[in-house]
C-alpha positions in Angstrom: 120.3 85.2 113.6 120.9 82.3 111.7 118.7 81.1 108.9 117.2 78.2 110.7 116.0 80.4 113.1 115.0 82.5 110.7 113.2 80.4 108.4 111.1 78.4 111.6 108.2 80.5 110.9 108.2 79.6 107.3 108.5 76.2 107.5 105.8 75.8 110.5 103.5 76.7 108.1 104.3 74.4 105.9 103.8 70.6 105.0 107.1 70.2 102.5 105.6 66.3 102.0 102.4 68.2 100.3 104.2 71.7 99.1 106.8 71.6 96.0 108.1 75.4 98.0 111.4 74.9 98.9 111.9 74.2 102.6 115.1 76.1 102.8 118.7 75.4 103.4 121.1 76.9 105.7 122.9 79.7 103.6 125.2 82.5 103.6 124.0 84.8 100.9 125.9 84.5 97.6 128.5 87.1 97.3 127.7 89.8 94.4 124.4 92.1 94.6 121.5 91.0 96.4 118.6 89.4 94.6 115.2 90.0 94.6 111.9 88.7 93.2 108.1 89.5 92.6 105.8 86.7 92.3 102.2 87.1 91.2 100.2 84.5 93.8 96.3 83.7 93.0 95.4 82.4 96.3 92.3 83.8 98.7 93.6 86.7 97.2 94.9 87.6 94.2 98.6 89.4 95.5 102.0 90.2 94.5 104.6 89.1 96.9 107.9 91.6 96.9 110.9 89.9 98.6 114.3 91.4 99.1 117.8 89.3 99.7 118.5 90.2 103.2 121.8 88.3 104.1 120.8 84.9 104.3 116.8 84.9 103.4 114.3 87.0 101.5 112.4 89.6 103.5 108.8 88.9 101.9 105.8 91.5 101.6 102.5 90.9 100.2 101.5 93.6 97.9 97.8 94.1 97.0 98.1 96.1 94.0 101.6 95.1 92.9 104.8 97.5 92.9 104.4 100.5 90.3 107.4 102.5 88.2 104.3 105.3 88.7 105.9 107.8 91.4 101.7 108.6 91.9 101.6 105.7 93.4 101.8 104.2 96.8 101.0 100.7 97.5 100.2 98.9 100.8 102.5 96.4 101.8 102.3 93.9 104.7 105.2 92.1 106.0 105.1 88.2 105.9 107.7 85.9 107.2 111.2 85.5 106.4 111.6 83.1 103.1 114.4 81.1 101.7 116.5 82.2 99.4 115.6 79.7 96.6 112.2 80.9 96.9 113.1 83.2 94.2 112.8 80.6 92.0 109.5 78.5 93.0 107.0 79.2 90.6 103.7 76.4 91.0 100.7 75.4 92.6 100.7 75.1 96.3 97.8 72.7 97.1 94.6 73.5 98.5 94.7 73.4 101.8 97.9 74.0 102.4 99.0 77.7 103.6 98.8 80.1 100.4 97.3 77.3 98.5 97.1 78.9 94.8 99.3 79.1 91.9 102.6 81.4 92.1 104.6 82.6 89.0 107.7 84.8 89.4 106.7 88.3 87.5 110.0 89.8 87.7 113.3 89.0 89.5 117.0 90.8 89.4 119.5 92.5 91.7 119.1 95.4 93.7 121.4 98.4 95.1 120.6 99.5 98.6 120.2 103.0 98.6 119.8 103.9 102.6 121.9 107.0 104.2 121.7 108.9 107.4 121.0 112.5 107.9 124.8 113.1 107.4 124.7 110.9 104.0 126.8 107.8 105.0 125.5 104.6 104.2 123.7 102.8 106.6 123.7 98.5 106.8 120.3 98.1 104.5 118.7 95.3 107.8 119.3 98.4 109.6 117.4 100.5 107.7 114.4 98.0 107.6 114.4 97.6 111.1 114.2 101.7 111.9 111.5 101.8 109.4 112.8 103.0 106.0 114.8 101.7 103.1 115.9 102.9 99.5 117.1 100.9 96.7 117.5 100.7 93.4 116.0 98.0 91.1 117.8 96.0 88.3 114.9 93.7 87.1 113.7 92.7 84.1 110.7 94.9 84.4 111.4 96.9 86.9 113.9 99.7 87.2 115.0 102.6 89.4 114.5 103.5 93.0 112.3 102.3 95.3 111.3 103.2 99.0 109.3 100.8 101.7 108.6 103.0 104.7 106.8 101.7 107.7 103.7 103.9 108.6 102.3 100.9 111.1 104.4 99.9 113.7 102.0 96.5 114.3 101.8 96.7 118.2 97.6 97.4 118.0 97.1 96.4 114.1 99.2 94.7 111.7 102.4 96.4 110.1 102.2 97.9 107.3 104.2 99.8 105.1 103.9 101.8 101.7 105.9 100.4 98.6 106.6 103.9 96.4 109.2 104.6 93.1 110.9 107.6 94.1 112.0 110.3 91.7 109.7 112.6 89.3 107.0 111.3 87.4 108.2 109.8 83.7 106.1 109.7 80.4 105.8 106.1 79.9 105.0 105.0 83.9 102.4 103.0 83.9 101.0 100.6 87.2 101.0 97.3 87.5 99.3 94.9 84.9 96.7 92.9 84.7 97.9 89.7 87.1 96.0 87.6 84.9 97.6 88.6 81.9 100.7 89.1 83.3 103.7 86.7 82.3 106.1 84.6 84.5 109.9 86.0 83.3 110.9 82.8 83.7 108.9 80.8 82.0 106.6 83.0 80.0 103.4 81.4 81.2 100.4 82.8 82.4 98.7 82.0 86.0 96.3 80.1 83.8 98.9 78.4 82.3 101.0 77.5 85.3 97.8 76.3 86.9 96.7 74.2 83.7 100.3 72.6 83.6 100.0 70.7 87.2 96.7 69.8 86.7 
């Protein structure tokens, strides 16, 4: 599917004459390892948002709690639509009023290995393994490291899809959860949510 196609949900719910989000540009994927980015958003909610480089646009989840390098832990995530590519990047306020209106800053960003196999151990194409329900991958962030699973545990026909976001391997001394989102620093720019939100004012 093409990234036009892809991205119509994305930019439906958005007005890009109020928004400073990207609206998205057709695009192949940049050769090298796939990207991928988690952005602390303060909107309604207070979330992380975990998106993976998937060819040509960043599969997107919202994450609660945030991810963890704690193996104990297994967080909720819900799928959201497809974004662009350069969304790895945006880091603002969306406007009130407009979808996800809050401030976003990007927590962590990097590369990532895709990990998935089948029962016989040969690799298997990483959309694949999203759309049958698992994937594994390894992380090469600034903050995060190591392997990572999503698995799907709702398949969304009677409630909404979910998955669980978990870092595989044993427990380490040193694995902590996620910090404070409040206190937590954009690697980018180093600022706060505070910060970023007291910078557009």
């Amino acid at each position: 599917m093409a990234a036009e196609d892809r991205l119509r949900t994305y930019r439906g719910k958005r007005d890009f004459e109020r928004t400073r989000e990207p609206s998205g540009k057709a695009a192949d994927g940049e050769g090298g390892q796939p990207r991928f980015v988690v952005q602390i958003h303060e909107a309604r909610r207070m979330h992380f948002d975990f998106r993976l480089q998937v060819d040509d646009v960043l599969k997107s989840w919202s994450v609660p709690k945030g991810p963890s390098s704690d193996p104990g832990d297994k967080r909720l995530a819900v799928p959201t639509e497809d974004h662009p590519l350069e969304y790895e990047n945006f880091e603002g306020v969306i406007p009130k009023g407009e979808y996800g209106g809050g401030t976003v800053i990007v927590w962590d960003n990097g590369t990532y290995e895709p990990l998935s196999h089948d029962r016989r151990g040969r690799p298997v194409d990483f959309a694949e393994s999203l759309d049958r329900g698992h994937a594994s991958f390894r992380l090469h962030g600034t903050k995060l490291h190591g392997e990572y699973a999503l698995t799907r545990f709702r398949s969304g026909q009677d409630e909404e899809e979910a998955w669980l976001l978990v870092r595989k391997g044993p427990a380490r001394s040193g694995a902590h959860g996620t910090p404070d989102p409040r206190r937590a620093r954009s690697v980018r720019t180093g600022r706060t949510l505070a910060q970023v939100a007291a910078g557009e004012e």
